[in-house]
N, C-alpha and C positions, 0 to 999 in steps of 0.2 A: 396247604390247609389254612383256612382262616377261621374268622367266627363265625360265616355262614356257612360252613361244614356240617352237616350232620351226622348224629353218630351215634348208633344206638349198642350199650351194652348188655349181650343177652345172657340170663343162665334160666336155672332151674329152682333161684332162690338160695339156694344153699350157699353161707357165707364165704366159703374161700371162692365158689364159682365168680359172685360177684364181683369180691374183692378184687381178682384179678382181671376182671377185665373193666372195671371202672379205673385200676391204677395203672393200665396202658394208655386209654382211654386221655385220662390226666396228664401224662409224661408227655403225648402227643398234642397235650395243650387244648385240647377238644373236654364241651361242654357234655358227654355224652346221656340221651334220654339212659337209666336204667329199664330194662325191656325185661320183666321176668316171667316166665313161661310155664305151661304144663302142658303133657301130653294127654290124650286119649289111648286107653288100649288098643289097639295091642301094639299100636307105636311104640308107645312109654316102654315096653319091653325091649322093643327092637329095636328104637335110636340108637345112632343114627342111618340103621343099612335100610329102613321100609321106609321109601321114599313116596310110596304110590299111595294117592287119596290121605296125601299129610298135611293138604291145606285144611281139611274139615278135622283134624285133630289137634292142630294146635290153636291155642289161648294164651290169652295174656292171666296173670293169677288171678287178676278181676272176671274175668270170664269173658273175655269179647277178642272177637276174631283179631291179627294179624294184618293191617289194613295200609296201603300206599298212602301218604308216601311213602315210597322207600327212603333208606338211609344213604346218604354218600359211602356208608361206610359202617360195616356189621360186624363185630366182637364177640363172638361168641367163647363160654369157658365151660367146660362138661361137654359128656357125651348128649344131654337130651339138646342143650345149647346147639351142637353141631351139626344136628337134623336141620334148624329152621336156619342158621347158616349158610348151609348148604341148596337148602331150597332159594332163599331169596337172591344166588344168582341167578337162578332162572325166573323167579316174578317180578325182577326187577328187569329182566333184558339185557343182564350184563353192567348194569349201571350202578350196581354196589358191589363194592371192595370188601369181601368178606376173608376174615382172618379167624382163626380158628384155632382158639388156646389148650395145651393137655392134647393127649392120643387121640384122632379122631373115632379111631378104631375102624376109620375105613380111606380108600386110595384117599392119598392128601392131592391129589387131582382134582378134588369135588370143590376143593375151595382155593381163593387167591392166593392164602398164606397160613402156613403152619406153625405155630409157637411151640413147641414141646420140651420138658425139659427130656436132657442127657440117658435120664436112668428108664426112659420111656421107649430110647432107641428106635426112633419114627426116623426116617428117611425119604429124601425125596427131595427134588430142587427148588422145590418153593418150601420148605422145612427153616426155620432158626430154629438152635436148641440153644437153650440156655441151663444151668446147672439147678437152678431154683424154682420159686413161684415166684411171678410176678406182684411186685406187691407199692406201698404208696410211700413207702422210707426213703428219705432224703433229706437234706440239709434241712428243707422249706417246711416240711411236712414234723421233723422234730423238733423244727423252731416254735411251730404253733402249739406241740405237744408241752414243752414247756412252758409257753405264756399261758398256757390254759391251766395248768398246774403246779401255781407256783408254789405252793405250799408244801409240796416236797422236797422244794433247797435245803428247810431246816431237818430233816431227816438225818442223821447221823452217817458218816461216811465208813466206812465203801457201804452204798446201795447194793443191794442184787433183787433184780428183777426176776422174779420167778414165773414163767408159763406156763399152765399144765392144762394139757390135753384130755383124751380118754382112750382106752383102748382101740386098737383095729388089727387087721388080718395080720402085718407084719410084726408088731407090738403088743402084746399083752400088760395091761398096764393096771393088777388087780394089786387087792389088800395088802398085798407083801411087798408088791413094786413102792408103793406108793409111804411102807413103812421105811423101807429101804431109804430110799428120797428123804425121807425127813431127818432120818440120823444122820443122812451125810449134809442137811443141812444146818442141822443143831451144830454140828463137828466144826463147819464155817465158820457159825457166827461166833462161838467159844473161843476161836482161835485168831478171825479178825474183827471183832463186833459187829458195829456196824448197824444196818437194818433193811429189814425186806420188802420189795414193792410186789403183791403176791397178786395173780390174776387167774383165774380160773375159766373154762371154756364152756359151752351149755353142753357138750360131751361128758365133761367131769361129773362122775355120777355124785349125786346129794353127799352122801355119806361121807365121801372121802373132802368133798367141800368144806361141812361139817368139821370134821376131823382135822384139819390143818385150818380151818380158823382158829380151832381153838390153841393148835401148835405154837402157831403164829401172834397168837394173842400176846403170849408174853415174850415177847422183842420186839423193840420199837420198826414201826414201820404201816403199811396201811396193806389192804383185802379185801379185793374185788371179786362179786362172784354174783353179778346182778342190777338191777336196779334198784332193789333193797339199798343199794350202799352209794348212793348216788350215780352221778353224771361216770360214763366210762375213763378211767383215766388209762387207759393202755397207751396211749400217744406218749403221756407226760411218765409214762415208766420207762420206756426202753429212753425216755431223751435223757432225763435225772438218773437211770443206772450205769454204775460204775461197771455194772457184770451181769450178764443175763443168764441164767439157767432155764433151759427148756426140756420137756419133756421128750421123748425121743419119737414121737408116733406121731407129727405133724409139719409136712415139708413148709408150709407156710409161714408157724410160727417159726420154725429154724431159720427160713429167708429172710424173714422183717427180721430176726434180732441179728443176723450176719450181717446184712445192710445198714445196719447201726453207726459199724465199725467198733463196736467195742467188744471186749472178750465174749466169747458164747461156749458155755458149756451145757453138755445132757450127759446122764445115768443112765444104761440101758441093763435091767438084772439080768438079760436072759440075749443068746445072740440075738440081732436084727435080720429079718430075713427079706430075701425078694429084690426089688427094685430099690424101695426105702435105704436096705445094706447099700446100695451103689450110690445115692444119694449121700448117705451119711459118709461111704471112704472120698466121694468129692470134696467134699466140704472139710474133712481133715487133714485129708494133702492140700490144700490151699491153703490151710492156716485157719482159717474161717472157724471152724469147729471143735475144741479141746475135747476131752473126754473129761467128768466131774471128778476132783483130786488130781487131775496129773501136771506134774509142774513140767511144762514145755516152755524151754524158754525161747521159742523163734518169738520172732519180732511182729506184733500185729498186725495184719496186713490191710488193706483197704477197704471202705466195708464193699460189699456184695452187691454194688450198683447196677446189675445186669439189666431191672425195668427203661431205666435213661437209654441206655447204649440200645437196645431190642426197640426202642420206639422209633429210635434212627433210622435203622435197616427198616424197618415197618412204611417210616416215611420213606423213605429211598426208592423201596420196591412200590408202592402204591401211586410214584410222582413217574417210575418208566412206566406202568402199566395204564398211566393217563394220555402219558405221551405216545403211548401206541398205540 
């Protein structure tokens, strides 16, 4: 791989689709175009198994067809991601390296390389699992989080970085979760002071937004939940926090704050069900993951660098199937 590699990262918009396949993209050192997509009925349903007459249903979000060049080299994150994947080894003639992050939900034969994490149980010889989401944390990446935010050194120590999600299938994260969360975090700061670095997701419904600004209002610390409140500082929180708290209902934010290397804990009111549970007992047998209140005293472990080491094998298998 050089800089005349090309390398196009594809989703369906949706920010973790993205995220992940731009911060492979990166790890692999490649400048990659982001490539974001929609389908036409009744594809869009059926991504990525209706293969037939999917060149006239896929677009760019601008609206304009799918057009060669091809890329050396094709990223795809999601299931709609994995239709046009999937297609462009055949519109390319075999001459793009298509990789193929999450379940594809169909044989992982259709494409050069399979990313999926552990709790997805995809199988297959061209398969890596990794435990996580691929994501942009590393040394480099919270060096710049802090130059860009320096103004949270004077913040009172211990930091805790707070992440909040919003509900989904496996997690319920309604009025009572979300009061729960805040008296166990009042409880913290009464007992270490300290101050919050609080970040809210466009999942987080208004109200409970609302509701923990105003929580948060009174202890020092800053809250994000917008453009309203300036430039994004989530880079310059996980690099300045002494300790991150995350909500329990997003594999993503749990991967960047485990990749940190510093403490990570979530509050879950109610069991985790599904795949999510298999994710979350990963990450607490490694160490990676506390539960909120529990004094565990294993020794921190290293952060959750799996994006680096996954771009390896990525490059490794991409450099024999050149040679072949």
């Amino acid at each position: 791989m050089n800089a005349a590699t090309s390398c196009w990262a594809i989703s369906d918009g949706a920010a973790g689709n993205a995220r992940q396949a731009l911060a492979l993209a990166r790890a692999l050192g490649l400048a990659a175009e982001p490539v974001e997509i929609t389908l036409r009925e009744p594809w869009n349903a059926f991504a990525p198994r209706l293969a037939l007459g999917a060149a006239h249903a896929v677009r760019r979000a601008e609206g304009a067809p799918l057009r060669a060049p091809w890329p050396d080299l094709a990223i795809g994150c999601g299931r709609r991601a994995a239709l046009v994947t999937r297609l462009l080894r055949a519109w390319s003639g075999g001459r793009t390296y298509t990789v193929q992050i999450l379940d594809p939900r169909i044989a992982t034969a259709a494409f050069d390389l399979v990313i999926a994490p552990q709790h997805d149980r995809v199988r297959g010889d061209n398969v890596i699992d990794s435990i996580g989401a691929l994501n942009p944390v590393d040394p480099r990446w919270l060096a710049d989080g802090r130059a860009r935010n320096v103004d949270l050194a004077a913040l009172p120590s211990p930091r805790t970085a707070v992440l909040v999600g919003g509900s989904n299938r496996a997690q319920a994260l309604d009025a009572g979760y979300f009061e729960g969360l805040a008296e166990r975090l009042v409880a913290l700061h009464d007992a270490d002071r300290g101050s919050f670095l609080v970040s809210v997701s466009r999942r987080t419904p208004a109200a409970v937004a609302t509701r923990l600004r105003t929580l948060f209002a009174a202890m020092p610390g800053r809250f994000w939940s917008g453009a309203d409140d300036g430039a994004n500082p989530y880079a310059g929180f996980l690099a300045y926090a002494d300790r991150i708290v995350v909500t329990p209902d997003s594999v993503n934010m749990l991967s960047e704050a485990c990749a940190t290397g510093k403490p990570v804990y979530t509050w879950a009111a109610r069991p985790i069900r599904g795949k999510l549970a298999a994710f979350h007992d990963a990450l607490v047998a490694s160490g990676h993951l506390r539960r909120l209140g529990d004094t565990d005293a294993r020794p921190q472990p290293p952060p959750l660098a799996e994006t680096a080491a996954i771009a390896e094998l990525v490059r490794a298998r991409w450099q024999v199937a050149r040679g072949a």
